[in-house]
Each structure stands twice: as structure tokens, then as C-alpha cells.
N, C-alpha and C positions, 0 to 999 in steps of 0.2 A: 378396378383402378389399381395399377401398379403400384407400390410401396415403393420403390426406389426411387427417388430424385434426384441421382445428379452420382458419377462416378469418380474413383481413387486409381492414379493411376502412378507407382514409383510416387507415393506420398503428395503428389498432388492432383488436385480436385479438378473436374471437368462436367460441361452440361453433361443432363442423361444422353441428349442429342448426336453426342459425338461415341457415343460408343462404338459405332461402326467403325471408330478410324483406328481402333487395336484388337488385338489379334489375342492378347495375352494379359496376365498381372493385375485385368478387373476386378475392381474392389467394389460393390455395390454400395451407394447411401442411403441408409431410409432418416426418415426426421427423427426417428427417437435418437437416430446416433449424435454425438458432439461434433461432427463436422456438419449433419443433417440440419442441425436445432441453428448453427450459425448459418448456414444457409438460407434457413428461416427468414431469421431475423433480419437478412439481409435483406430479402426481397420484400420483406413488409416495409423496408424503410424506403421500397421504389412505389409499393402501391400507395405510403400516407404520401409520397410527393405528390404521385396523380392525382392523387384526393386534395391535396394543398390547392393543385393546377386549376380544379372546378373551382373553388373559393375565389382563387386570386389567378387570373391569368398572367396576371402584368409578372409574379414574383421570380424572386430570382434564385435561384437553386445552388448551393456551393458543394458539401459531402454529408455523407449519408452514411455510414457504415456502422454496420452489424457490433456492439458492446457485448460485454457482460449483462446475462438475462434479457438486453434486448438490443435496442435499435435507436437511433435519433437522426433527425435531419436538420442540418444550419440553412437557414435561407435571410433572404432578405426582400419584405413584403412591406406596402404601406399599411395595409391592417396588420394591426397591432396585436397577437394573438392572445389571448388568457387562459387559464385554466378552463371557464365557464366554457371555451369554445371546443374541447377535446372531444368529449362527447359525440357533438355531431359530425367531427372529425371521422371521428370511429365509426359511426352510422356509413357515410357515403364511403369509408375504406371497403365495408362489408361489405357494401352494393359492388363493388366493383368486385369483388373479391368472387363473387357469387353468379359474375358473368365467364368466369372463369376465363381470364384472358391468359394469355400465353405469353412470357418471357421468351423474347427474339433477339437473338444476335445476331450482330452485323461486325463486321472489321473493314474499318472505312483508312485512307491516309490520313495523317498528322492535319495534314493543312486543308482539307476538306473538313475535317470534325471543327474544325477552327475556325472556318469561314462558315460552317452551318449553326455555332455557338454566338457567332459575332452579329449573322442577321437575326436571331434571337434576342440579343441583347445579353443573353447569360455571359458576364463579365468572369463571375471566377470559374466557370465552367474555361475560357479559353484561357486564362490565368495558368490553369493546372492543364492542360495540352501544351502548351508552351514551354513548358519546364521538362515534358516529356522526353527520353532519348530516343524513342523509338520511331522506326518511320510511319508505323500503322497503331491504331485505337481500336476496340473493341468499343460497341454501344450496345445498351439493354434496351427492348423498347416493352411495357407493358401500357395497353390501354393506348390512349393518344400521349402518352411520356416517355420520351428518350431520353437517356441518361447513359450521361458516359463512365464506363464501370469494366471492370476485370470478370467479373464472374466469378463461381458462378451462379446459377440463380434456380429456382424449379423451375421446373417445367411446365405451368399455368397454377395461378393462381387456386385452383382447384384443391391444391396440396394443401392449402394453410386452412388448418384448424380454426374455423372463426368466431371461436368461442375460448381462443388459448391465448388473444391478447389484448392489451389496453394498455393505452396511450397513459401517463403520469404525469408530466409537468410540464411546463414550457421555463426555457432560462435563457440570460442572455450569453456570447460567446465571440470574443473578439478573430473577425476572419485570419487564421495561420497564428491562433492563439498572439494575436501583434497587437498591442493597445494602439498602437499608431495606426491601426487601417481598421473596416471598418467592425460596427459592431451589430451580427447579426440575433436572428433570432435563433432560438435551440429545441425543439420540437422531440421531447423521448416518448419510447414507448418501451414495454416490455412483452416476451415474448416466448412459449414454453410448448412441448410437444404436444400438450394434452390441458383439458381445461381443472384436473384435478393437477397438476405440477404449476399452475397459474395461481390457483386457489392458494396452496401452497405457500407460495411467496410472495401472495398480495398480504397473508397472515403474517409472515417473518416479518415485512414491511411494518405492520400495526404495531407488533411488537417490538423492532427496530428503535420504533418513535419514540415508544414508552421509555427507552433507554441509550434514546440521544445523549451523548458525552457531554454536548454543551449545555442539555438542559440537568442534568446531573450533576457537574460540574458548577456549577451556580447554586444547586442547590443543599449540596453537601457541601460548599463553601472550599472550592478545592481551586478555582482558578478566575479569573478574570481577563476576560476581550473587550478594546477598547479599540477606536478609530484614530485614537491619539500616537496608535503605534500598531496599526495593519498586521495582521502577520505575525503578531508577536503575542506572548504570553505575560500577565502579573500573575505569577504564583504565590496563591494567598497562604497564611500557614498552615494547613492542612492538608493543601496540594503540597509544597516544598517537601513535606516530611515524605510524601507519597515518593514524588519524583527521587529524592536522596536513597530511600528504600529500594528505588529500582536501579538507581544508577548503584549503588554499595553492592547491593549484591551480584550484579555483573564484574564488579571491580576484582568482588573474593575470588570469582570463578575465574578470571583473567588473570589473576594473581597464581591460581592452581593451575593454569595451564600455562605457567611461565611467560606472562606476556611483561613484556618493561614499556610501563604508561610512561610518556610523553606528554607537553603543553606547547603547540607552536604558535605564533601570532596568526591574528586576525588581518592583516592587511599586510598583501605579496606583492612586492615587483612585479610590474608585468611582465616583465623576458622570462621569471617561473612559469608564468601561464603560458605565455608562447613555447615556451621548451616543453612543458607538458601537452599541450595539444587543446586545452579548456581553451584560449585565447582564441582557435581559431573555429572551434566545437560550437563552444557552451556560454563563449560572451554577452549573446542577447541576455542569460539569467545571473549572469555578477553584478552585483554593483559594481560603480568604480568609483575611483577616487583620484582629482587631479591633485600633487601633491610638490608645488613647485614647477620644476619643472619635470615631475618624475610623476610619473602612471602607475595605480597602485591597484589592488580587486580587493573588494573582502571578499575571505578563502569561501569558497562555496561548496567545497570538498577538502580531506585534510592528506591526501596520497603526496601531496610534490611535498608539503612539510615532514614528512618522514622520509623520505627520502633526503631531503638534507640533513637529518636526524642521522639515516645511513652512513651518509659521505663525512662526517666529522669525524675526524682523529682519522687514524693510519686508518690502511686499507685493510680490507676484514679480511680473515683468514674462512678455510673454510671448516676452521675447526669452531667458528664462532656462526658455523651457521647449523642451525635454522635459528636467525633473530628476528624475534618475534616482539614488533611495537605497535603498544594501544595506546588511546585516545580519545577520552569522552570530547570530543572538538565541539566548540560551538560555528557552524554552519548558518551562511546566509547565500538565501537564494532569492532572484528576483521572480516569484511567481507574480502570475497577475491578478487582478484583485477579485476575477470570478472566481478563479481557482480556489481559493481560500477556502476549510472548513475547517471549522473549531480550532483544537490543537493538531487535527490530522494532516493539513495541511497549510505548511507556517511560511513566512518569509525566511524565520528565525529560527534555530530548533539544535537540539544537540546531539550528536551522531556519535553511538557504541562502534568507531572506529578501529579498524587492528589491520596492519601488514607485517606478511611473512617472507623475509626475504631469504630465499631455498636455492639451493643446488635442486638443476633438473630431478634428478634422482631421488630428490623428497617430497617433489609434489604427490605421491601418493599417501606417505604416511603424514603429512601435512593436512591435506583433506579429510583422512582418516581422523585426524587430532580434532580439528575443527568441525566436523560433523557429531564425534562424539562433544564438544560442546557446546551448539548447540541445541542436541536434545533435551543436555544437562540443566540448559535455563529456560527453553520450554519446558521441560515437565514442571518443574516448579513455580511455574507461572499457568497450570494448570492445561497447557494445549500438550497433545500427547497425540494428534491425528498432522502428520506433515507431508504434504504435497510436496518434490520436485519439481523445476522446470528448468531444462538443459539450454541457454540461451545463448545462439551462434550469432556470424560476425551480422551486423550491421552494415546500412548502404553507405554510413557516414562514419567512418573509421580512421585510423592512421595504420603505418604497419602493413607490409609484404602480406602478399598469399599465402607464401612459405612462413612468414611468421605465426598467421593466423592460421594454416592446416596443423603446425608442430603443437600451437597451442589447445586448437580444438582436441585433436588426439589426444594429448597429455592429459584434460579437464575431462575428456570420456572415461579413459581408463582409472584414472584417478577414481573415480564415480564409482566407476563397476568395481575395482576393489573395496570402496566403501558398502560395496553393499546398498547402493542407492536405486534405487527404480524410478526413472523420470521419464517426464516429456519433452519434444523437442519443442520448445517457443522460441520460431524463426526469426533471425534477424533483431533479436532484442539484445544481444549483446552490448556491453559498455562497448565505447569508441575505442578502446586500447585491448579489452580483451572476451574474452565467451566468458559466461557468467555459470553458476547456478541460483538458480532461486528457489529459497524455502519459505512453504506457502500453509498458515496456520488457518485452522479449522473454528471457530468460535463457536458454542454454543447454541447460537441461531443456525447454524448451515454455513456461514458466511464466510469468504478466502480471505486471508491477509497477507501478500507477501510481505513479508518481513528481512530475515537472513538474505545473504549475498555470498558468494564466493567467487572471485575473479581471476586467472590466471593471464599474467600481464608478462610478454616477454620484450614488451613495447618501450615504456616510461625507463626501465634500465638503461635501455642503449639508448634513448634520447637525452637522458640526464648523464651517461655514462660512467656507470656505478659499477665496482667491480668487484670480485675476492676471491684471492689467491689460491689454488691447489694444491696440492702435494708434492708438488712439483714445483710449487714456484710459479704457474703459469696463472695471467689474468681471466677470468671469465664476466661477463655478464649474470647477475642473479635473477633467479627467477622471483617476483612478485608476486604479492596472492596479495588480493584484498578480501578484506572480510567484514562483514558487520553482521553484529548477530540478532537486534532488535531492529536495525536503522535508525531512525528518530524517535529519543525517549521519547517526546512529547507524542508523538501520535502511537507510540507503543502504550501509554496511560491511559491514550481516547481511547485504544482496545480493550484494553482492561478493563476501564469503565462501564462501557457498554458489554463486553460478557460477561460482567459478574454482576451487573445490574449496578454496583455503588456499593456493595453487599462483599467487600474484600475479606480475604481468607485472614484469618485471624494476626500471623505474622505481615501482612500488608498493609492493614488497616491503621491511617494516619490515628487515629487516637483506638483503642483497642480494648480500652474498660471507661466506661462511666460509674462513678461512683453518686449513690443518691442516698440522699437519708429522708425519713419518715417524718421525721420534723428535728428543727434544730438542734433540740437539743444530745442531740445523736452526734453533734459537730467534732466532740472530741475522737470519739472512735474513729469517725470518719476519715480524721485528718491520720491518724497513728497506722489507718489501712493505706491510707494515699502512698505516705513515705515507703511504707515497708513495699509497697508494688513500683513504686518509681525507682526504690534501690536495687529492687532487682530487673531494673533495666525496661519495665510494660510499659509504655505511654498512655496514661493516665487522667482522667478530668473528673474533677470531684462539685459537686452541685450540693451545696449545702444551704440553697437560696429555701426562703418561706413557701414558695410554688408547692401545690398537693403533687402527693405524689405520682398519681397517674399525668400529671400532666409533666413532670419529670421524665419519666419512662416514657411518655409519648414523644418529647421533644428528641430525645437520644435516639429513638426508633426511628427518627424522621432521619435522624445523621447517618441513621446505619452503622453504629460504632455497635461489634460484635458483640458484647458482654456487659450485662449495665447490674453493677451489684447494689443489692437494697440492702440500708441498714435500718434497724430499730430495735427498740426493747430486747425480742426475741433472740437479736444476733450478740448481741452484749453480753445477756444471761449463759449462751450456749459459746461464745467466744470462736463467732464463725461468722459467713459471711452468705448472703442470700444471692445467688447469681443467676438470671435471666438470659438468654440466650436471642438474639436478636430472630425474631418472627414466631417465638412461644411465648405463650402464657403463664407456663410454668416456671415457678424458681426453685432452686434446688441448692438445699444448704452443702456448704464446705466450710469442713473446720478451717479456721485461720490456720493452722502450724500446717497444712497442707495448700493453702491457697498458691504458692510459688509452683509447687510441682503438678498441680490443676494447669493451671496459665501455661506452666511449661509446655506441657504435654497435646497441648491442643495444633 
């Protein structure tokens, strides 16, 4: 059996089937590759529908497409699927799997595919042919299931490892993510080249669990989700201190690399959103507000408030550029209420904000500046492994060809003098410009994008922002957006879950517990409290009757770093007994050293 499924041809994919129709430039896929494994994933998400089709003939099929590590299918069936039923889902996928059917393509007209979905009944199948601009469809057929699909696919059924995947959860998924239409069912699976790379990241999953945000977050007493406010965060006091710790220290580093914070409102005119391009974009996700007789959004991005941050006072010279404004903004966006997880994903949430408004000419050492800063606050937030992805224009855009080739070029080279090594992630660009994206590594394996970098030559001449030359003559500036964490709040949930709840000593909302042996230790206790709270430690001192083991167990349960025990022994010797959070051992430090201990950690 051949290893290759399916070919590369000028960077894009075709069945193996068509290899005869080039002469030249053949790139072979086997499944271990990253285009192979999404290939995978695809076609398993055409055999669980055949397999759905045995179940339930009547159902209705909407999209399917190949995720991260695997696969899911939205449909909509009168049996009501459960977990309990995955299983034997997975049974009748392998039977099929095992007849080794073949993946068939066809290229049928628009309105043939349309009229062969409509005697079907498959509703969003003609829904999305409908919308099509093309005159002709492609369809897959495996088994007795036709499906209308791109490609491409393997080449039978044969290819797929079927010992490399398993189906995970069922959820529900409103069709075209619209609460107003309807709400189907969401069928995942996941999906890996081999049954030891499955193994793999059934384990990360276990482990995943163990260090869910929300349930850490509850338990270290660091935030509260409530139905009273969807979307939205109570940060209790030992989350605030968390969140303040990450928002300050971005603040410092935004201050060293000359950024001037900004505060703009929450609630814009809608002719801002119309003039920026959200109004006619991104409305389904703004709130709005009727306000009189005046139309108003909560901001759900903070670009057009800086920009009239720009345009205030005289017009900028270009000796005032590169002006560089940040903005911890509070952002609200109207997700829907499946979307929702923990703090990762809010209605609510506050966005490490910064635009750099440049002369073409500085968009490299611009990029340069901002790439070395964001390295500067990952490492210290302990990711030190950073994925690229180079992300071009979008089908849903604003802005010329010509605007959008000058910009892409600009945001490549830019790249390449940084020194950056990326991928192309097609078509993900913001509406206004090509992106980068920086993509962290956590602990378990697991990606984060995070950072953003945008090159905007769009928002300028639609807001018509200008600054002068040397000459006197006006120009259009270039815009860069940036954010270097995106949303604290879901930058915490990472945190949380890669360090387990278990923060590095400068991060940690309380950072020494202090315990005594028994009360009568209260005075020392309290003359160590002061002297570590004057030099600045966040400090909690437990001077209650509770035995001492069950002191140091309670602390160990918070995860506070450092729990110092006092008694007799530390008074005679005029030192302080310190524990280290997950030993058994304590280890005396003189008191006239305990500042430069703490320091030094």
C-alpha cells in the first residue's frame, strides 16, 4: 500500500487521484505530514457522518470540518445523542472503515447539487450552495454518503489508522454560530497519525482536567462565574492581586518601550464604527445601544479610540512619529453563550492594547521593537517556545488589492528582518490588514495564540489621519496593531493551567504564609509579618489555635509558595523556619537575612 494520500501542488492540496493532470512541482502527502494528519481528520469527519446515516436516516447534515487534533460534525437529528452513545458510534465508523471504501469525487453544477440537497431534505446543505459564487460543486461520496465538500480526501478509507481515533463529546452549536436560527447537535472526535501520538493526547487531556482554570480558580479562591452576568468575571481578592501583577508588569514594559497609555470610552457613535468598517464587519458581535435618538456600540475593539487619540491637537509631524499608544481597554463582545469558557472566553474581558502609528519606512524597525517585546514578557511569564503564523487577506475585508499586496509585502519583510520563521495561516487576516500571530507553547504541548501584530494601511485613509514631512507634504500613517497577551483574563486561564495554580514566586497572589506552633509565638509572628509586608512580600499570617500540620496543609492546598513556621526554636535562634511549597522539609534562615532570601527567589 502506497504511503502517499493526496498531493501539493504551488502550496495547494489535491486528491492523490489527480496526479496525472501535472507534469511538474509534485509535492507528495503521506499522513505523518501536517497537511496528511488534517486530511485525516477530514475524512473521518465524512465516515462518522455515514455512520450517523446507519443510526438515523431521517438526519440532517450541516459542516464537518477537520479542527485541531481532530474533527466534528453539526447535524440535526431527532435522537438526541449522549456521550453513552459514542462508542458505538466508533464501532460502526470502523466497520466501515474496514470495507475500505473509497473517497469519490464528482463536480456536479450549482443548481443540480441544489436540487439533489433539496429532494433530500438536507436544508443547510442547499443553504451553503446558495451562498456559493461559483458555477460548479465539488461532492465526496464515501460509502452510501454524499457530501458536499472541497477536498481533499484519501484515497479509501484503508489509509485511516483505526486504532488512532476516538470520538470525545457531543455539544450543542447554534447553526452559522446565530442564536436566532437553529440549534444543532456537535458530534467531536479526535484524530492522530498513529495510535501511540493518540495515546499521547488522550494523557495531556487527563492531565488537562486536573488543571482546569475553572476548577483551580474556585479553588485557590482567585475568581468567580456567575449566570447573574454571562461572560463576565467577579474577581475575588486573590484573583485582583493576580490580574493587577499581570496587568503592572506589562504596564512597566510598555512604559520601557515608550508606549503613552491612553483611557477611551466604552460607548461609540455608530458613524465610528461605520467609518472603521466594524459596523458593517463585526455588528452581529457589538452590543448596541439605543441612546435617544442616537446609536451607540460598546467598543468591542479599542483601534478607532486611538485614532482619535491621533487626530487631537495639530497634525503630527513626522518627527513625532513612531507614536506609540497603549491601552489596558475594557472590551465587550457579544459571543454566544455556547462559546463561553471559564475566563478564556468572556463577553467581558480587558485587552493589553498598543497602536503604532509609523512612516512606511518604520514598519521594519517597528516590528523589530515589538517582537523583541514580546519575547521580553513571555519569558518572564515563563513560555520561551514561540510559534509564528503569517496571516493573509481575508474573503471578508475592506481596502484595495493594491492596498492589501503593499501591505502583505511590507508585514513579510518586516518578518524576515525580524528574524522571524513563520507559517502561512491563509486567509486569517483582520478585515483591515495581514496579521502575525504569536503562538505559545504551555507545558502540556498545548498552542496559545496569543500576540497579534497588524499592519493597517486601511483605518488611516478611512478615518483620514495624517503627518506631515519634511517637506511639508501630508501623508497617510501607517498603523500597526499590537497586543501582546490579548485578553488578561484568558492570558490568567493560561497561566493557571500551566503552572498548575503553583505561581512563581513573584506572581503568586499571597507569596508567604506565616504559621505559628501555637499562640503563644503570636508576638514574634506578628514583628515578622511587618517586617516582610514593609519590604513590599504579600503576606498572611495564621496565628489561629488549628495544629500545626493542619496549618501547613491548608496553605499547601492555596499553593502559596513559602509557608514559614514559627516556634520556640525560631525565637531562641532569631530566624525563621521556611517550607517550600510540595517539601517536607524546612530550612532555617536567619531573620537579618530573610529580605534577601525572599529577594533572591
Amino acid at each position: 500500500m502506497s504511503k502517499n494520500i493526496a498531493i501539493k501542488v504551488h502550496d495547494k492540496l489535491y486528491d492523490l487521484s489527480e496526479e496525472n493532470n501535472f507534469n511538474d512541482n509534485i509535492n507528495y502527502i503521506t499522513i505523518n505530514d501536517e497537511d496528511g494528519v488534517k486530511i485525516l481528520r477530514h475524512s473521518l469527519a465524512h465516515v462518522m457522518a455515514a455512520a450517523l446515516k446507519q443510526i438515523d436516516p431521517n438526519i440532517k447534515f450541516a459542516i464537518g470540518p477537520a479542527i485541531e487534533h481532530g474533527f466534528y460534525y453539526d447535524i440535526q437529528s431527532d435522537k438526541q445523542f449522549s456521550i453513552d452513545d459514542l462508542e458505538s458510534l466508533e464501532n460502526i465508523m470502523k466497520e466501515l472503515i474496514k470495507n475500505d471504501l473509497k473517497f469519490s469525487k464528482s463536480v456536479i453544477t450549482k443548481q443540480k447539487a441544489i436540487e439533489h440537497f433539496k429532494k433530500l431534505g438536507q436544508d443547510f446543505k442547499v443553504e451553503i450552495i446558495e451562498n456559493i459564487e461559483d458555477d460548479t460543486v465539488s461532492m465526496y461520496q464515501v460509502g452510501d454518503f454524499l457530501d458536499l465538500c472541497r477536498g481533499p480526501h484519501l484515497p479509501s478509507t484503508k489509509f485511516i489508522p483505526i486504532d488512532a481515533f476516538k470520538l470525545t463529546k457531543v455539544a450543542g452549536a447554534y447553526w452559522r454560530g446565530d442564536s436566532s436560527k437553529p440549534m444543532l447537535q456537535r458530534i467531536y472526535g479526535i484524530a492522530f497519525a498513529n495510535k501511540k501520538q493518540l495515546n499521547e493526547h488522550l494523557k495531556m487531556l487527563e492531565e488537562a482536567k486536573l488543571r482546569d482554570h475553572r476548577k483551580l480558580g474556585q479553588e485557590l479562591e482567585l475568581f468567580h462565574l456567575d449566570d447573574v452576568a454571562p461572560g463576565n468575571v467577579f474577581w475575588l481578592p486573590n484573583g485582583n492581586i493576580l490580574f493587577n501583577l499581570v496587568k503592572d508588569y506589562i504596564a512597566s514594559v510598555m512604559k520601557k518601550y515608550n508606549y503613552r497609555l491612553v483611557k477611551t470610552p466604552q460607548l461609540l457613535n455608530k458613524s465610528l464604527w461605520e467609518t472603521s468598517g466594524h459596523w458593517g464587519k463585526f455588528k452581529e458581535n457589538m452590543f448596541i445601544v439605543d441612546d435617544e435618538e442616537t446609536t451607540m456600540a460598546i467598543k468591542p475593539m479599542n483601534c478607532p479610540g486611538h485614532i482619535i487619540c491621533y487626530k487631537t491637537g495639530a497634525v503630527k509631524s513626522y518627527r513625532d512619529l513612531p507614536l506609540r499608544i497603549g491601552e489596558f481597554g475594557i472590551c465587550h463582545r457579544n459571543e454566544s453563550s455556547g462559546s463561553l469558557h471559564g475566563i478564556m472566553r468572556l463577553r467581558c474581558f480587558m485587552q493589553d492594547d498598543g497602536h503604532i502609528f509609523c512612516a512606511p519606512d518604520q514598519i521594519v524597525s517597528e516590528t523589530v521593537n515589538v517582537c523583541s517585546m514580546l519575547k521580553e514578557i513571555y519569558s518572564k511569564f515563563g513560555f520561551n517556545e514561540i510559534k509564528v503564523k503569517f496571516s493573509d487577506r481575508p474573503n471578508k475585508r475592506v481596502g484595495s488589492d493594491e492596498i492589501w499586496d503593499l501591505a502583505e509585502s511590507s508585514l513579510k519583510n518586516a518578518a524576515d528582518k525580524a528574524g522571524l520563521e513563520y507559517t502561512l495561516n491563509k486567509g486569517e487576516g483582520a478585515f483591515y490588514g495581514p496579521k502575525l500571530e504569536f503562538v505559545l507553547k504551555d507545558c502540556l504541548g498545548r498552542e496559545w495564540q496569543c500576540g497579534t501584530l497588524q499592519v493597517d494601511f486601511n483605518l488611516p485613509e478611512r478615518f483620514d489621519i495624517h503627518y506631515t514631512d519634511n517637506e511639508g507634504q501630508k501623508h497617510h500613517p501607517v498603523m500597526l496593531h499590537r497586543a501582546i497577551v490579548g485578553s488578561i483574563e484568558r492570558f490568567i486561564g493560561i497561566l493557571i493551567e500551566n503552572y498548575n495554580g503553583n505561581f512563581p514566586f513573584w506572581l503568586s497572589p499571597c507569596q508567604i504564609a506565616i504559621v505559628t506552633v501555637s499562640q503563644k509565638f503570636d508576638q514574634y509572628a506578628n514583628s515578622v509579618y511587618n517586617m516582610l509586608t514593609n519590604a513590599c512580600f504579600r503576606v498572611q499570617i495564621d496565628s489561629s489555635a488549628e495544629t500545626l500540620m493542619y496549618k501547613i496543609r491548608k496553605y499547601s492546598k492555596l499553593k502559596i509558595p513559602k509557608i514559614i513556621v514559627l516556634g520556640q526554636k525560631e525565637i531562641e535562634e532569631n530566624s525563621i523556619g521556611v517550607r517550600s511549597l510540595g517539601s517536607n522539609n524546612t530550612e532555617t534562615i536567619l531573620l537579618n537575612k530573610a529580605i534577601e532570601y525572599f529577594n533572591n527567589l
